[in-house]
N, C-alpha and C positions, 0 to 999 in steps of 0.2 A: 394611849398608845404606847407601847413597848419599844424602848431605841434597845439597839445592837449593844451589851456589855462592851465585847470586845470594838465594837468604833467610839464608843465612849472613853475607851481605855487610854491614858498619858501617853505610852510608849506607841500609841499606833499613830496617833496625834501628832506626835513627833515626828515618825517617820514619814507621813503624809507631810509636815512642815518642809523636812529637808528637800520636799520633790519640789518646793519652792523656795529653795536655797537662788541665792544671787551667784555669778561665778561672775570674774572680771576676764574681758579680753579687748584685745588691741581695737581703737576703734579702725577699721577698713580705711587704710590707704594716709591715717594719721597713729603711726606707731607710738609716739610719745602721748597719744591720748588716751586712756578707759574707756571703756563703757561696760555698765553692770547689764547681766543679762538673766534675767528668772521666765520660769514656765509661765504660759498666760493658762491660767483654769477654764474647765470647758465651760462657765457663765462669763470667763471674758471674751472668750470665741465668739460663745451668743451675741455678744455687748459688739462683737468684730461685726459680726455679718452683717446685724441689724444697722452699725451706721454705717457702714461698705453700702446695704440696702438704700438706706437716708441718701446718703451723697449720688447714688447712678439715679434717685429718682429725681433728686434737688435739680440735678444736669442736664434730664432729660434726656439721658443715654439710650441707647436701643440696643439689649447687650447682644442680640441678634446679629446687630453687626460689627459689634466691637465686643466679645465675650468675652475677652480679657479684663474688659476695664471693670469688672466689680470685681474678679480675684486679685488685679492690683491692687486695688483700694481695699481690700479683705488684711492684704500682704503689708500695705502701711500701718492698718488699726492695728493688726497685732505687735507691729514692731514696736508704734509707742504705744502698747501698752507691758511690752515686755523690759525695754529699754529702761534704765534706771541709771539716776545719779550714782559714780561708783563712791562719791563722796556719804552718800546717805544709806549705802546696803545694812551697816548695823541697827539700823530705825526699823521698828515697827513697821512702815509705812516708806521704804524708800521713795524720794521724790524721782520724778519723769525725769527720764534725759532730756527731752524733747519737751520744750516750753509750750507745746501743744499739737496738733495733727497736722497744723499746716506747715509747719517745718517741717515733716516727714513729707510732705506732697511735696516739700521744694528741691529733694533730693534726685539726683538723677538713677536712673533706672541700674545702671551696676551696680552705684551704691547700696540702694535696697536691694538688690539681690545678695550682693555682702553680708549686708545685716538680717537678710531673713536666712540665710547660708549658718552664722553665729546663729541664731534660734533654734536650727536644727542640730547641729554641733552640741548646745546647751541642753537638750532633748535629748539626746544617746548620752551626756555625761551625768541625767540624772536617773536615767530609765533604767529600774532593777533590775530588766529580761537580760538588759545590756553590757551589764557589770557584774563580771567575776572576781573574787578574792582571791589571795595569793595561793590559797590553797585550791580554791577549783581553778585555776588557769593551770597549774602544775595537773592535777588529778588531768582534763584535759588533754596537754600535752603527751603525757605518759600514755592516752588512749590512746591518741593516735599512731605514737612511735609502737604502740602493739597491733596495731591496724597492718592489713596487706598495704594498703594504697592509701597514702592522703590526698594524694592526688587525684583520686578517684571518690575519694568521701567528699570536696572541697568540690567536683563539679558539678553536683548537683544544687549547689547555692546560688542566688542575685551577685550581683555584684556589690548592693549597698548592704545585703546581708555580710557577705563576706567583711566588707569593711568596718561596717560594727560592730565583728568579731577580734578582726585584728587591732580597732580600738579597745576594747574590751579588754583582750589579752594583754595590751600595751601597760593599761593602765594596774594589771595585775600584780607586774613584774613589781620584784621589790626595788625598792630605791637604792 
């Protein structure tokens, strides 16, 4: 069987590495602490669902009447498994923030909304659709200021559209 030259290729390899770059931020509600945060791949999601799965059956849940409770427990797997020592991000292998799942279970519900908040945040600051360079935020710019109305280009967007835009543009800007 025949693989892809170009997904074979170093350079493409890399770039797919960086989309699992570590980025460090404050941990939620403890500022003088870390926490690294890398994308979970979609066989970790797999790896999500299925023990999310494990756990509502172990329980005996009925998610009929509690539907939430397998996307919560979807919404812990991922965090430890996104969640990383900020001490170990230069490893091959960074080790788990979280000494295992069940200290993610002991967290109270703001918290993991915090930390799955950070997950997402770490998703728009790796996703290529979502990051412009200093040159296309200017080229941009320049459009619009040649535009009748930004005001009128800018309503036909979400609102989280809009603000992955203006993170985007933020991060454009030169230093």
């Amino acid at each position: 069987r025949r693989v892809s030259t170009t997904f074979s290729e170093e350079r493409f390899r890399d770039a797919l590495r960086g989309r699992r770059a570590v980025r460090l931020y404050p941990f939620p509600g403890i500022p003088d602490t870390q926490i690294g945060v890398r994308l979970v791949s979609d066989a970790g999601f797999d790896e999500a669902r299925a023990a999310a799965s494990a756990w509502v059956k172990k329980h005996g849940v009925d998610v009929n009447v509690d539907p939430e409770f397998f996307d919560r427990e979807v919404a812990r797997q991922v965090i430890f498994r996104a969640a990383v020592d900020p001490l170990t991000i230069d490893e091959a292998q960074p080790a788990s923030f979280f000494p295992n799942i069940d200290e993610v279970r002991r967290l109270d519900t703001p918290l993991i909304e915090a930390l799955a908040a950070l997950y997402r945040e770490h998703a728009d600051w790796v996703s290529p659709l979502r990051s412009l360079n200093t040159d296309e935020g200017k080229a941009f710019i320049e459009a619009l200021k040649k535009g009748p109305s930004p005001e009128a280009y800018f309503s036909g967007f979400d609102h989280d559209t809009l603000v992955r835009l203006l993170i985007s543009l933020a991060r454009s800007l030169p230093s």
